[in-house]
NUZA-946753 format. One record per residue (C-alpha): residue in one letter; x, y, z. Coordinates in steps of 0.1 Angstrom, whole numbers, plus 5000, padded with zeros to 4 digits. Example, Ala and Ser with C-alpha at 12.3 -4.5 7.8 and 13.67 -1.06 7.14 Angstrom:
BEGIN
A512349555078/S513749895071/
! end
This chain:
BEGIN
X500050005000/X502950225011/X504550154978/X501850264957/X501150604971/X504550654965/X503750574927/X500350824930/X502651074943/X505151094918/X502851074891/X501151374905/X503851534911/X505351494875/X501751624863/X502251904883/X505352024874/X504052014835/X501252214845/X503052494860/X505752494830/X503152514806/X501852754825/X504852954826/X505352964791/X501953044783/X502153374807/X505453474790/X504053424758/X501153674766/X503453904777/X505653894748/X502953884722/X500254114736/X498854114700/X499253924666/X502054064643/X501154124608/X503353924581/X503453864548/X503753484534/X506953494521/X508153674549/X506453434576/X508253134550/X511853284551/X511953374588/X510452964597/X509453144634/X508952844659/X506553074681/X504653374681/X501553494672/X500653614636/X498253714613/X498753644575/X496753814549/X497453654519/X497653294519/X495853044498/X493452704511/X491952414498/X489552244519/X490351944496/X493551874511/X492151834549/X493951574566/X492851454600/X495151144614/X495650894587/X492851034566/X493351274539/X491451444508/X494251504492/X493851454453/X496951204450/X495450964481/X492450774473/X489750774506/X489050444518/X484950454535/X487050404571/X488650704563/X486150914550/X484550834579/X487350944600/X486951284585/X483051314588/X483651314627/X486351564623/X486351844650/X489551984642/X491551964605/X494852004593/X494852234559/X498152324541/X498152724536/X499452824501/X501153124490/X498853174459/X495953014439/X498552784414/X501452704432/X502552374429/X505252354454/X504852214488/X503452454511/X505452604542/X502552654563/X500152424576/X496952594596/X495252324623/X491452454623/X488252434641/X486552644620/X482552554618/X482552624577/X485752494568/X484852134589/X480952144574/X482852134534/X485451894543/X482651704554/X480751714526/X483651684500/X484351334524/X480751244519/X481251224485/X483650994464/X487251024449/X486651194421/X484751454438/X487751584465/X488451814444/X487952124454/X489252534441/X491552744463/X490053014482/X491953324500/X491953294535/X493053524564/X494753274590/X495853404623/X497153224655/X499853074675/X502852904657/X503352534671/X506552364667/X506652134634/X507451824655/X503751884668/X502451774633/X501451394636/X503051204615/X500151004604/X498651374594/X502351394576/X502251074562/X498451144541/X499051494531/X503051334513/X504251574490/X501351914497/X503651994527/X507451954535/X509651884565/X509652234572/X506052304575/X505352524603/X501852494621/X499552804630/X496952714654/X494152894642/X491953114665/X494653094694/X495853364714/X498053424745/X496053454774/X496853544810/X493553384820/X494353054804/X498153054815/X497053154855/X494552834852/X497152584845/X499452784870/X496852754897/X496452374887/X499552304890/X500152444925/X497052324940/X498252004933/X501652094950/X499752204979/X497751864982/X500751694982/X502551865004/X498951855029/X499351495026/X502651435034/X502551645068/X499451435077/X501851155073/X504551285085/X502851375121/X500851055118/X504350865117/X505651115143/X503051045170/X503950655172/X504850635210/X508150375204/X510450255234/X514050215228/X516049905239/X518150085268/X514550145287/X513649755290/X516149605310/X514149295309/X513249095277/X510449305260/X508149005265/X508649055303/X506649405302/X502749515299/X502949845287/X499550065301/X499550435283/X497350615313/X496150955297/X496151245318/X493251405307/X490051145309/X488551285274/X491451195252/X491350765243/X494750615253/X495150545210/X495350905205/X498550965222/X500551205199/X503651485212/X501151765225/X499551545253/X500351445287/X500651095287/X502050865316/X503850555305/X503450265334/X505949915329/X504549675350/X507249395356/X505649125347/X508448865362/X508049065396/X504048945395/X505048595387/X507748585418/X504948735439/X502348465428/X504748205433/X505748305473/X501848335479/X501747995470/X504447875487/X503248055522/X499647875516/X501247525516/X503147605548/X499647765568/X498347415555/X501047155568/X501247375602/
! end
């Protein structure tokens, strides 16, 4: 039992420390960012930024290229019925973001949506077969927080193949740095640093309470003792004996009682041959 609080206990405390880091990061990046910078796509696409938060006017989507885990409506993949399915209970899409209408080159930015209209026509284009995923580029203004590329899944990686590149950075659409959200996982964090810390002086004062003879005090066998815990004070049980309460400690010899039993005797017999 011992050994598995110690298990719940560093797990929560591993939890907790992730919480307040995140946490951390998420205050310094409101601090840092107090409002999304304005950038150009081939700016944003030579500069590769691994965070911030931006706003890019002239990029180009395709709802025909969502991708959500190992589904994708990209043109060169071919959607199996599990993975159309897969993308008609979609909440949240990857699209790649393209710097203009024609391009054919892999894009450098790939925008993870929940955007209501945007998941109603992947949907639909899903609904539909092969042949009918395609679909034309439309302009879109994209802003949010840049995610590191490592973030993209690689099954997400994997359907959209050659559409994107190693590169591709990820803009978190609709997300902005918020105090509020970063003092939440702050204030998550330490509440659970302040439950564990609770705990452990319960257990701590629990362990500390444990009345304990050492040897030097029994200069008998320990077997040769009844130990009576008298309380001083008549409303406090005897098992509730902790540092704060006067407590008397009475060692009866139990040998001596044996000795004493055993001369009664002895002076009975005598009375009884007189």
């Amino acid at each position: 039992m011992r050994l598995i609080g110690v298990i719940i206990t560093i797990l929560l405390f591993i939890v907790a420390a992730r919480l307040c880091v995140t946490g951390d990061q998420m205050w310094d990046e409101a601090n840092i960012y107090p409002a999304p910078e304005r950038i150009t796509y081939e700016k944003f696409s030579a500069e590769r930024p691994l965070r911030g938060w931006y706003r890019i006017d002239d990029g180009w989507i395709d709802a025909g290229e969502a991708a959500y885990g190992p589904a994708s409506l990209h043109p060169e993949n071919k959607v199996a019925t599990r993975e159309a399915e897969v993308l008609r209970r979609a909440r949240e899409v990857y699209v790649p973001l393209h710097r203009s209408p024609k391009d054919p080159s892999a894009a450098d930015i790939m925008v993870l949506t929940k955007d209501p209209d945007l998941l109603t026509a992947v949907r639909q284009l899903a609904a539909g077969s092969a042949s009918q995923t395609r679909a034309e580029r439309a302009p879109r203004m994209v802003q949010g927080m840049v995610r590191q590329p490592g973030d993209l899944p690689e099954p997400v990686r994997e359907a959209l193949g050659k559409s994107i590149n190693t590169q591709t950075i990820i803009i978190e659409e609709y997300v902005a740095p918020s105090h509020k959200s970063a003092a939440v996982f702050l204030g998550a964090g330490g509440g659970i640093f302040l439950v564990l810390a609770v705990g452990w002086l319960i257990v701590w004062r629990t362990e500390k309470s444990r009345v304990v003879l050492p040897d030097d005090m029994l200069p008998y066998e320990e077997d040769d003792y009844d130990i009576v815990a008298e309380d001083a004070d008549p409303g406090v049980a005897n098992n509730d004996i902790d540092a704060g309460t006067d407590t008397t400690i009475e060692i009866e010899d139990v040998n001596a009682a044996d000795s004493a039993i055993t001369d009664s005797t002895s002076n009975f017999g005598e009375l009884n041959s007189d």
